[in-house]
N, C-alpha and C positions, 0 to 999 in steps of 0.2 A: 231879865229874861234867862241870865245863864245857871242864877240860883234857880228858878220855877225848873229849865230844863235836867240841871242834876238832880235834883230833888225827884223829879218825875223817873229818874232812871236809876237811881237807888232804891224807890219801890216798886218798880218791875222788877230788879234784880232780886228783892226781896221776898217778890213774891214768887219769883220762877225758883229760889232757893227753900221759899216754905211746901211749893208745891211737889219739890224734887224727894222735899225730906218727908211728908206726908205717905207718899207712894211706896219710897222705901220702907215707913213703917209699918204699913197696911199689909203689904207683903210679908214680912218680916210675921206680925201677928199674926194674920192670916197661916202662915206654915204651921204654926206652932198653937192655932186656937182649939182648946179644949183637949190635950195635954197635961198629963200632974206635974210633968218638968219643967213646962214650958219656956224661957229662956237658956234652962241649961241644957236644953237638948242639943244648943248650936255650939256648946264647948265642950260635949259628953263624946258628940258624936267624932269629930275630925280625933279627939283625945283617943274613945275606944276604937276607931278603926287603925290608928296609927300601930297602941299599942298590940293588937291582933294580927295584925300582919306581920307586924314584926316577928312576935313569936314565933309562928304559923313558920314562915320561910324561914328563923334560925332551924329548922329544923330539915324542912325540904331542901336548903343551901347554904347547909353550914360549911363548907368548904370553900365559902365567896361569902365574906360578909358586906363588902361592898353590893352586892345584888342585891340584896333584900332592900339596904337603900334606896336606889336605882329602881327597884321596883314601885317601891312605896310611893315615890313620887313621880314615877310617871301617873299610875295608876291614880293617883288624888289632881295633877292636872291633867289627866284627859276625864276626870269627871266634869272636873270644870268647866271643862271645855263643853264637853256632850249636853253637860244638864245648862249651862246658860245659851248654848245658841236653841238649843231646843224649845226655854221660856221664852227667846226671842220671837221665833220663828211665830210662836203662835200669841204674843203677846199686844198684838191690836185686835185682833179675835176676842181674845177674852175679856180684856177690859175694853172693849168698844164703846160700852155702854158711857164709859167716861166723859168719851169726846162727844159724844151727842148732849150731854145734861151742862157741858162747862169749854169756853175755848182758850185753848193752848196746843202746839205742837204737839202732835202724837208723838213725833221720836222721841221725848222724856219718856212717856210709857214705854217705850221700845228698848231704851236703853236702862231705865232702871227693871226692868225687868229681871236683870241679873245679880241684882241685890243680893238676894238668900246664898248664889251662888259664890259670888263674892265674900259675902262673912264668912262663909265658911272655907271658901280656900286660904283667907287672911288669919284663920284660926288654925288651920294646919299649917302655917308656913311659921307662927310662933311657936306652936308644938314641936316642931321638925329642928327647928333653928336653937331651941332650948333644948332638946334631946341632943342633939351634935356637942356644943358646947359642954353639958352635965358628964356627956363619954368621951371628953377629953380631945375632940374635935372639933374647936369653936371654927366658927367661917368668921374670914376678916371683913372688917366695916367695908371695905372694896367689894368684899362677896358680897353680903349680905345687899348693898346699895344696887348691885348691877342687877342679880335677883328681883329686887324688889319693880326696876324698869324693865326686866323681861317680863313681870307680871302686868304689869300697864301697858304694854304693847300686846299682852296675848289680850286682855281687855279691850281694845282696839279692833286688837281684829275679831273679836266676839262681836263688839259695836258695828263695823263695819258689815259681816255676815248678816246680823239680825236685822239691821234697816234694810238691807236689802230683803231678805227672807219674809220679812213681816209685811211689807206691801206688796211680794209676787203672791204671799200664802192667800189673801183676800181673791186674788182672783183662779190660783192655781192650786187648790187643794190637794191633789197630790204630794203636794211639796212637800209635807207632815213624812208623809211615806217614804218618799224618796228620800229625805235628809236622816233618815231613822236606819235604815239601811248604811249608806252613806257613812255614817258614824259607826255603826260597828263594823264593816271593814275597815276604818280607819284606824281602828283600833289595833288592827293586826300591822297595819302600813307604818303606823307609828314605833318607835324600838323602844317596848315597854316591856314587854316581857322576852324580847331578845336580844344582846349587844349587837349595835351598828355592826362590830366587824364582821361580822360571819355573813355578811349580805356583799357582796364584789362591791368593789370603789363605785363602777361604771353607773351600778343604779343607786346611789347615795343620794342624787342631783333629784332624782324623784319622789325619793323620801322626805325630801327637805322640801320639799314643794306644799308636802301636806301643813298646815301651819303648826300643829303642835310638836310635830317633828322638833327644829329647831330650838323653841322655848323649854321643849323637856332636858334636850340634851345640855341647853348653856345653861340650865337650873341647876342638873346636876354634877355639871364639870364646876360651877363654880364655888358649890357650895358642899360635896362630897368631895372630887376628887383635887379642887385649890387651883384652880387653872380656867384663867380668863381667854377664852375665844378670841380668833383671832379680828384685825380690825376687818379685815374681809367678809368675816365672818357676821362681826353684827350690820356690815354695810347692806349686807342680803337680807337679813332678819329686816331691820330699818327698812328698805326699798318694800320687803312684802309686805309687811304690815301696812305701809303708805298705800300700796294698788289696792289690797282687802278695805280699806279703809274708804279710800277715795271711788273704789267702786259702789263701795253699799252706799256713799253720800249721792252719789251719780243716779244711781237706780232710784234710791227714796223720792230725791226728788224731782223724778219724772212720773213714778207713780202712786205719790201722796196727796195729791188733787182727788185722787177718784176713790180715796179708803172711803170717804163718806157715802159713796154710791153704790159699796158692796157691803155696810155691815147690815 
């Protein structure tokens, strides 16, 4: 009985791992179908946007070479950010049609939906990480490793946004509107194209509320300016991530029963 029941749960495992990677690859092609690049547009693009901005601001701020840094990567994670909760958002909408034809959890469609997003912020963060290092700025395996878990925690709270977002969006259309808004003032709320300091201490506390807030900045304290955040510091990052997280698991599944009854 215990071999039949492993057996039986090594291919559900197997098959919710071929379904996971299926999804991702449909997406993945699907970006890219009918294309002369096609695969290398996902290592052209984070490569030539890197390099152009860079340019672009050695010139608008050359007196601060650390800024153009600083900028570069706020601006490639709050892309991130914008364009995967965005696929989120509307990501049982569009592949609805899935769940009707085959059963399995909609929240795999909800969460790989930020695949495209993903490769390509994992291909700017080797881009970024090898240009540091080639100018004579390597980030230590300490950086490089803490980086890589604020990158899974900003994932997280992607994850968590989209489960929620994706079953209020079925019944509250709006939602599209409002979170598109939403997002670009956040953009502003975000310190991407202005340093923290010039903003008073007193509303820092608000800033860091937005979530990419804190991911931008421990990105790039740890990996431009060599300086690990304090333990305080990630215990807040940690805690928010948890509530974004544990709310969108709350929300989904209260109103994941009824996605069937509004595609």
């Amino acid at each position: 009985m215990v071999s039949v029941a492993t057996t039986r749960v090594r291919q559900s495992r197997g098959q919710f791992a071929g379904l996971v990677w299926t999804l991702i690859r449909t997406d993945f092609k699907t970006r890219y179908h009918g294309t002369i690049g096609g695969f290398v547009w996902a290592l052209l693009k984070p490569l030539t946007m890197f390099l152009v901005l860079l340019a672009v601001f050695s010139y608008v701020f050359a007196s601060d070479p650390q800024y153009k840094l600083d900028l570069i990567i706020g601006l490639f994670l709050y892309e991130f950010f914008q364009e995967s909760t965005k696929a989120g958002l509307l990501s049982i909408r569009a592949k609805g049609y899935l769940l009707t034809k085959a059963r399995f959890p909609s929240w795999i469609v909800v969460v790989t939906s930020a695949s495209n997003a993903v490769i390509t912020l994992a291909l700017f963060s080797v881009v970024l990480i090898a240009f540091l290092a080639v100018t004579g700025r390597p980030p230590s395996p300490a950086a490089v490793a803490l980086y890589v878990i604020y990158q899974l925690q900003f994932f997280a709270i992607v994850a968590g946004f989209s489960l929620a977002a994706s079953v209020l969006f079925m019944r509250y259309r709006d939602l599209n509107q409002v979170w598109e808004v939403v997002t670009q003032a956040g953009f502003f709320i975000a310190p991407i194209v202005y340093p923290l300091g010039i903003i008073p201490e007193r509303a820092h506390a608000y800033l860091y509320a937005w979530p990419p807030t804190p991911i931008i900045l421990f990105s790039r304290s740890v990996l431009v300016d060599g300086r690990i955040p304090s333990l305080l510091a990630h215990t807040l990052l940690f805690v928010e991530t948890a509530a974004i997280l544990g709310a969108g698991l709350l929300i989904y599944r209260a109103r994941a029963s009824r996605v069937a009854e509004d595609l």
